[in-house]
ROMIBA-653326 format. One line per 8 residues: their letters; for each residue x, y, z of C-alpha. Coordinates in Angstrom, 3 decimals, always signed. Layout:
<pts>
a	X Y Z  ...
</pts>
This chain:
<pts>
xxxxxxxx	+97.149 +115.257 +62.545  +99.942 +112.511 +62.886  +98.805 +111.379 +59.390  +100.737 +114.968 +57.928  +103.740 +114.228 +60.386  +107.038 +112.324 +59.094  +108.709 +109.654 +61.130  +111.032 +111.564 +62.473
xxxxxxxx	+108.512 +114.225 +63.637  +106.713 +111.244 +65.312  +109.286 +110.215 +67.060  +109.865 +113.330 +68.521  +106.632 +113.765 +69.621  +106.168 +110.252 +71.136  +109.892 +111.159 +73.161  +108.061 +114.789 +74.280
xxxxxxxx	+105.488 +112.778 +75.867  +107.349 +110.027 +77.529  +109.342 +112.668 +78.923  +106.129 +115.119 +80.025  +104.606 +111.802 +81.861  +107.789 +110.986 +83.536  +107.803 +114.156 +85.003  +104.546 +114.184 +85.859
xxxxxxxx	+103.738 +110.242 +86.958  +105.478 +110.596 +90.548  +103.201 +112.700 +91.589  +99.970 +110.925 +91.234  +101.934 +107.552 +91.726  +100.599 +104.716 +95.110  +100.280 +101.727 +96.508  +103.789 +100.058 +95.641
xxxxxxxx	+102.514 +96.858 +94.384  +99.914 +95.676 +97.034  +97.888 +93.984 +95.192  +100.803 +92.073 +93.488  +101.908 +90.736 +96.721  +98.294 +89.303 +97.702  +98.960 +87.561 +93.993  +101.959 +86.064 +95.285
xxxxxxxx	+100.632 +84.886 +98.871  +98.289 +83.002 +96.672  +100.717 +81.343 +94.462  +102.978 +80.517 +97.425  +100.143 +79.341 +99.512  +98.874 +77.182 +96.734  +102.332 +75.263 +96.782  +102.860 +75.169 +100.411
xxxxxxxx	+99.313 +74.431 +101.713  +96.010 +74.655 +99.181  +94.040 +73.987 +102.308  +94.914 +77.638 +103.702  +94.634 +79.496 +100.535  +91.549 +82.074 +101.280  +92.416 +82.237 +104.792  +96.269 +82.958 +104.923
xxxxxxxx	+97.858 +86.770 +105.352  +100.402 +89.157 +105.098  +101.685 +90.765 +108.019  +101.430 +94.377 +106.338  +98.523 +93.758 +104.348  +95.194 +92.361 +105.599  +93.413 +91.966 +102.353  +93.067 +87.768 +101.352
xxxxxxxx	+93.553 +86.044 +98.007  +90.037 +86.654 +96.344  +90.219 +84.762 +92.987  +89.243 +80.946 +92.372  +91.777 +78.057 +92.689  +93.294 +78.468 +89.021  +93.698 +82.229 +89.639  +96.426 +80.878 +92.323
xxxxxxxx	+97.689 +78.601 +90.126  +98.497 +81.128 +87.757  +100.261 +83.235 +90.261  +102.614 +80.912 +90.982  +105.279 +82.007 +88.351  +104.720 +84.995 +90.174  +105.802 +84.358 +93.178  +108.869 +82.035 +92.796
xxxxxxxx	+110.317 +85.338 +91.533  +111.868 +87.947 +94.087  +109.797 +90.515 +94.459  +111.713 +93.102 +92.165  +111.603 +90.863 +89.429  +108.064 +89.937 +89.936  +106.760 +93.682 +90.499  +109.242 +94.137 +87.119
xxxxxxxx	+107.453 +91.518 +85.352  +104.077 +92.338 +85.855  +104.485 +96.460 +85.181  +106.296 +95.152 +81.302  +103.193 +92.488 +81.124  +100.927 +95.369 +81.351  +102.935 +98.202 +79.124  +102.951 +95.563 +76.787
xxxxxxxx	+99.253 +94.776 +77.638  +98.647 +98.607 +76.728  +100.053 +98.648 +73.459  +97.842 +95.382 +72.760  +95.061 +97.481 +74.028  +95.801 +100.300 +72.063  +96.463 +98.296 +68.626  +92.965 +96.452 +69.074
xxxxxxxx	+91.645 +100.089 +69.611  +92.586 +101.574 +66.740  +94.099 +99.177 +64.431  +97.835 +99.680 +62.847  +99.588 +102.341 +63.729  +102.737 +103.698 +63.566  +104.988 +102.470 +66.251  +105.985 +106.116 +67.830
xxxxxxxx	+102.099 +106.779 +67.987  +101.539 +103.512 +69.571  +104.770 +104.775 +72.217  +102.980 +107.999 +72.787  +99.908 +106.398 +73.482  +100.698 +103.747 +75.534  +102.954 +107.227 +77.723  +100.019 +108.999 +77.757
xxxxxxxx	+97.629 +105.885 +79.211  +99.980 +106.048 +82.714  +98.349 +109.271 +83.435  +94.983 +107.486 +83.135  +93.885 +107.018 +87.341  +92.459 +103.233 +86.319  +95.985 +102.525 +84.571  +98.179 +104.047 +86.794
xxxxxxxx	+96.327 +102.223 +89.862  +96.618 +99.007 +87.522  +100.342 +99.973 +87.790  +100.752 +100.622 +91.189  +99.087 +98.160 +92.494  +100.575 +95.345 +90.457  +96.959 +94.523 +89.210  +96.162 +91.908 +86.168
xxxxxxxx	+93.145 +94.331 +85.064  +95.228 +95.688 +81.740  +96.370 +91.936 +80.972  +93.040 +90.702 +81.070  +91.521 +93.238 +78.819  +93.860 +92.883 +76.200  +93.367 +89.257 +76.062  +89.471 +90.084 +75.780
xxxxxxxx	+89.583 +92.219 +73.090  +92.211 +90.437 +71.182  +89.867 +87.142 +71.807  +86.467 +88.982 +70.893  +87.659 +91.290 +68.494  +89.785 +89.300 +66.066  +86.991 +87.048 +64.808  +88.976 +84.885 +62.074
xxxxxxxx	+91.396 +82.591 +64.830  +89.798 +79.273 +64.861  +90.283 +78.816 +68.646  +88.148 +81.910 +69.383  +86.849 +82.076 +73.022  +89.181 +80.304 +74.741  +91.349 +83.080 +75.949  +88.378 +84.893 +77.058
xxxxxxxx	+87.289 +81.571 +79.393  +90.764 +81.328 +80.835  +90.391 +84.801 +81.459  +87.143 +83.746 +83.448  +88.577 +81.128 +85.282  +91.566 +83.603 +86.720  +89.347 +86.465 +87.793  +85.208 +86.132 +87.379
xxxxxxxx	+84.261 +89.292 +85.870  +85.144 +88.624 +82.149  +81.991 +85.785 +82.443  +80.272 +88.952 +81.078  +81.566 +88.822 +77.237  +79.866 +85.019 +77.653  +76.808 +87.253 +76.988  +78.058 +89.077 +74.599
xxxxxxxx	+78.330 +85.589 +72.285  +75.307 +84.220 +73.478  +72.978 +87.713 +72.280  +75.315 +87.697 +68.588  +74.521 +83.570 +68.912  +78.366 +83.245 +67.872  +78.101 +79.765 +69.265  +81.511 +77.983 +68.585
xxxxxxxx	+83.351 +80.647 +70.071  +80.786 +80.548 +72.952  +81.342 +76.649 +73.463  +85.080 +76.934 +73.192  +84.666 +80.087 +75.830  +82.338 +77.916 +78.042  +84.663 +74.916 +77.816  +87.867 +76.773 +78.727
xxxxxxxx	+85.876 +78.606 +81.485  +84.925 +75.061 +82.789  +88.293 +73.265 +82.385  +90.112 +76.012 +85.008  +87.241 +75.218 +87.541  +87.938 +71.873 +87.224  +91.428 +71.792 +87.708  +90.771 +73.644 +90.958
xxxxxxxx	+89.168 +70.769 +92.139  +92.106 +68.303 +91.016  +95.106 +70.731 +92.629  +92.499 +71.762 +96.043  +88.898 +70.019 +96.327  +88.271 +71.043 +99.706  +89.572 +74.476 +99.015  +87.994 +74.836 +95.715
xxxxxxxx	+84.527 +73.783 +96.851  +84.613 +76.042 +99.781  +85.133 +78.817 +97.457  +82.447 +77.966 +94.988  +80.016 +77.556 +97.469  +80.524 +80.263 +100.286  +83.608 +82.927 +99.958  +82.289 +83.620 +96.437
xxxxxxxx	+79.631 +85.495 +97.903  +80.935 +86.956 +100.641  +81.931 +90.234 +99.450  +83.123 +91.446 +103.184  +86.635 +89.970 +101.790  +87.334 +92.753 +99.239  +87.084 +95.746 +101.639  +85.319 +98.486 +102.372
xxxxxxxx	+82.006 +98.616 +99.886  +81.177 +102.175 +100.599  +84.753 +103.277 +99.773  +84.422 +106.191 +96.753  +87.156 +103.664 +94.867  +83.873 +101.053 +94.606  +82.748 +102.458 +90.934  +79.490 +100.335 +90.388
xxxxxxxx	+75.921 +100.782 +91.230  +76.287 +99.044 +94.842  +79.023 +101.465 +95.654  +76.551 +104.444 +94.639  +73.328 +103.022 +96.586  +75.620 +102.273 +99.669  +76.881 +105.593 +99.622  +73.580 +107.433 +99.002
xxxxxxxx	+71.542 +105.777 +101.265  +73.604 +104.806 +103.995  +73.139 +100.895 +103.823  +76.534 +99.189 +104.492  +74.926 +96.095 +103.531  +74.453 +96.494 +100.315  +71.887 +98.466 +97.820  +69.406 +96.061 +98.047
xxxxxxxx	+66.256 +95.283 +95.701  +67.046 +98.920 +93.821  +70.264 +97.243 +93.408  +68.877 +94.478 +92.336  +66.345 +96.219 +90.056  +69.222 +98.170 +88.678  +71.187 +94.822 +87.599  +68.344 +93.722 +85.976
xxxxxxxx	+68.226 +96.894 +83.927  +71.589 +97.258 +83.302  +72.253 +93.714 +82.358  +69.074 +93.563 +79.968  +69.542 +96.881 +78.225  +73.199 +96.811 +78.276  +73.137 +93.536 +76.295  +70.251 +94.561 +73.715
xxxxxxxx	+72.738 +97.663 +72.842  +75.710 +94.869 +72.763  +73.829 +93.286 +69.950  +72.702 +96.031 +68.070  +76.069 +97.635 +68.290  +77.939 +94.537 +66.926  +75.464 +93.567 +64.140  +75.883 +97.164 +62.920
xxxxxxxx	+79.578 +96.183 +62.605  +80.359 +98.460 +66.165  +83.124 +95.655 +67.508  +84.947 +97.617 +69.643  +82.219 +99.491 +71.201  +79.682 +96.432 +71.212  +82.884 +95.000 +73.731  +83.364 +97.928 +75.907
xxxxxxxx	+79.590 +98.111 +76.343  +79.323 +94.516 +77.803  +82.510 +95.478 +80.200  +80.430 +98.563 +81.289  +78.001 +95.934 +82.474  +80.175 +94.424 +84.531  +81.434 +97.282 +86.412  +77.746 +98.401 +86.977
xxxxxxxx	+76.710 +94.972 +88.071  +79.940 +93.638 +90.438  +79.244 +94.680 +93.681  +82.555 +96.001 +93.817  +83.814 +97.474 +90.795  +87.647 +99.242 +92.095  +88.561 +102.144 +90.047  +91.317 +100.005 +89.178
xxxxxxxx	+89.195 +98.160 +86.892  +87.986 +100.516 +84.887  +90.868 +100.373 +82.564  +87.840 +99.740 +79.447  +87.701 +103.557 +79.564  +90.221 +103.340 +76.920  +88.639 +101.272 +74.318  +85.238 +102.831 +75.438
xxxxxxxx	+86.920 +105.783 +75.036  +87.628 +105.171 +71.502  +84.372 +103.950 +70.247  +82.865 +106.912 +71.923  +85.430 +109.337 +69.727  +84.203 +107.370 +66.914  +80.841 +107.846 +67.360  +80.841 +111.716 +67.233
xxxxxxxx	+81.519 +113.844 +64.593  +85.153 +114.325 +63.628  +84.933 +118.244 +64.404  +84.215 +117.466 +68.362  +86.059 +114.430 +68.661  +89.557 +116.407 +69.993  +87.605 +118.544 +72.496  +85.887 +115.228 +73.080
xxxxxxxx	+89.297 +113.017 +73.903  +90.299 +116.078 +75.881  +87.205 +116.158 +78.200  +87.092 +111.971 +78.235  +90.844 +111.160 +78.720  +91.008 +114.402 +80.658  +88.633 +113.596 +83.649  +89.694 +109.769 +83.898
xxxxxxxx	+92.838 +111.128 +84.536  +92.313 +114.054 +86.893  +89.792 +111.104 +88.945  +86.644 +113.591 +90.413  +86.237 +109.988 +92.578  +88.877 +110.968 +94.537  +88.056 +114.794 +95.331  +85.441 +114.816 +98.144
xxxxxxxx	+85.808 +113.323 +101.491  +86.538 +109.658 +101.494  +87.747 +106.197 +103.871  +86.010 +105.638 +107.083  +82.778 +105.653 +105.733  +82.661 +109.268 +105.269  +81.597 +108.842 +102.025  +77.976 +108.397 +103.922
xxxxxxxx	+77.696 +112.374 +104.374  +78.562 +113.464 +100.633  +76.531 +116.384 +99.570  +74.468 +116.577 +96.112  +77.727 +118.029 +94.371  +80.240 +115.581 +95.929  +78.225 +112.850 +94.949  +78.476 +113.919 +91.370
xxxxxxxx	+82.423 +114.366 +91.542  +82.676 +110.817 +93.746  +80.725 +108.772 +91.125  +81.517 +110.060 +88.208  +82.882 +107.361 +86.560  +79.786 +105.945 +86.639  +78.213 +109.242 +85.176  +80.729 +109.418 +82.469
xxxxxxxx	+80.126 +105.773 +81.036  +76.072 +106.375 +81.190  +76.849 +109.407 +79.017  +78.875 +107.454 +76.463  +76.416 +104.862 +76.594  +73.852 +107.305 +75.160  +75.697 +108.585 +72.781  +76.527 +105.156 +70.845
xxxxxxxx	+72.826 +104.527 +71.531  +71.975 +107.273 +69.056  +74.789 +106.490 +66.929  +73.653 +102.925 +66.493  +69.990 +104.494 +65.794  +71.443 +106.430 +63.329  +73.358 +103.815 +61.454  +70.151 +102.049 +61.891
xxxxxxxx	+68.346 +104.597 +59.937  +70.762 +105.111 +57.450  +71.984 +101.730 +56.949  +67.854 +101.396 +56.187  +67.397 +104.284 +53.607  +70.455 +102.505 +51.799  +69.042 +99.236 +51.248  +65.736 +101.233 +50.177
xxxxx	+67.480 +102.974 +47.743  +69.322 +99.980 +46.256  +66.053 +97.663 +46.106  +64.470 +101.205 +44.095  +67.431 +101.261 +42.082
</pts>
């Protein structure tokens, strides 16, 4: 529809929506940066004392610094700023980080769609929380896709292994490269990764051992794992069955199925030319597999989001965007009752609502499933019918 719209129009429409989501963002809007002050414990720590790094606290907030040694390293821009430049910083790092996002998504656009767009996103619960809390999740995702995605930069990968070495989850897309066997990008990724780890050691040995070989398991640090903001498979066993501890071997079982299948339909979706939603697939695995997956993270609904739309046929795909975009941004997760633990008595129904994001994603999932087996099919009638020919 914007394709039948002039500039000016655009503009207009992008300026509607800014306006609509300023109206509408204080209501829905948390947290006032926690997040981003844990980030700046860790870079001041790191200068003052290395040795007290994963151990040190704020008075308000009891949560530690969770990510390796180079993570704090990295933070420590961060916090030689005052904190309303710093909190300033990082909420521009991620609009900017959005309109990355967005660009990767769906290639060039005009700038007033790319404005509305990026507007829009805020109202997104995993973007606003991003926001709010003064999270890196929207930074690190552009950087993935822009590293995975745009295949022709001859340093390929090692964006994607600093990205690794700041906060573990994006090890993931290492997978991705090893099932497409896209090996110099995977050696550059693996070399990167590798390179932050070891200047860990050189800036905090003691500090950076201790992590490696005991906090980074000890998933007690990141809160509560039965909390309905946990979006990944151990959040849904711990809250269905009741086991604090963890989901245990069906976890286990269920990482082992996620993981496998998840990175056969990685494959197939990027050697049928499916970039964008070969990427958001491996993220998916991810957030299944972590055993804590915050709903925070789950900013890859928007380029999942996109693939999806581009896997269905262009007459559903508006009702489609409504009903995706629509329920990440109304957040079910947060309906029934929740903190405590009483996420332990959720009915059959409430369950449904408080997981849904996982319920969502395993929806989309099966849709580009069939869409892949469809290209599949059709991409093999075509090569019939040009050997015939």
């Amino acid at each position: 529809m914007t394709g039948k719209l002039g500039a000016s129009a655009r503009w207009w429409l992008a300026g509607a929506v800014v306006v609509v989501v300023g109206i509408l963002l204080p209501f829905v809007w948390d947290h006032a940066g926690a997040d981003l002050k844990v980030y700046r414990l860790g870079g001041s720590t790191i200068l003052a004392d290395p040795a007290t790094l994963y151990t040190a606290r704020l008075k308000e907030i009891s949560m530690p610094f969770t990510y390796p040694v180079f993570g704090a390293l990295v933070m420590v821009p961060v916090a030689l700023l005052p904190w309303a430049m710093a909190y300033s910083a990082a909420m521009a790092a991620s609009l900017v980080a959005l309109a990355v996002i967005w660009r990767m998504c769906l290639g060039d656009r005009h700038p007033a769609v790319l404005v509305a767009l990026v507007a829009a996103s805020l109202l997104l619960e995993p973007v606003r929380e991003t926001l709010s809390y003064g999270q890196i999740n929207l930074v690190l995702c552009a950087v993935i896709l822009y590293d995975v995605l745009d295949t022709k930069h001859p340093r390929r990968g090692i964006w994607l292994g600093l990205a690794a070495g700041i906060k573990l989850t994006p090890l993931v897309f290492f997978g991705l490269l090893l099932v497409t066997r896209q090996w110099k990008a995977l050696l550059h990724a693996t070399a990167a990764f590798f390179a932050t780890v070891a200047i860990g050691f050189l800036v905090a040995p003691r500090t950076a051992l201790d992590y490696w070989t005991n906090l980074l398991a000890d998933t007690s640090r990141i809160g509560g794992l039965a909390y309905s903001g946990n979006q990944s498979w151990n959040g849904y066993l711990i809250r269905l069955t009741g086991n604090l501890e963890g989901g245990g071997r069906t976890w286990q079982l269920l990482l082992a199925i996620t993981v496998l299948a998840g990175l056969y339909l990685t494959r197939v979706l990027w050697i049928r030319n499916q970039h964008l939603a070969a990427v958001s697939v491996c993220a998916m695995i991810a957030l299944y597999c972590s055993p804590v997956s915050w709903s925070h993270h789950w900013v890859w609904c928007i380029p999942l989001g996109v693939a999806l739309l581009q896997a269905i046929d262009l007459r559903w795909r508006p009702f489609a965007g409504v009903l995706w975009f629509g329920l990440f941004a109304i957040a079910p997760i947060w309906w029934p009752p929740r903190r405590d633990n009483r996420e332990l008595t959720w009915t059959f129904a409430q369950h449904l609502e408080g997981n849904a994001y996982l319920w969502l994603t395993l929806a989309a999932a099966v849709v580009l499933t069939f869409h892949a087996k469809k290209t599949t099919r059709e991409e093999a009638s075509r090569v019939v019918e040009e050997t015939a020919a």
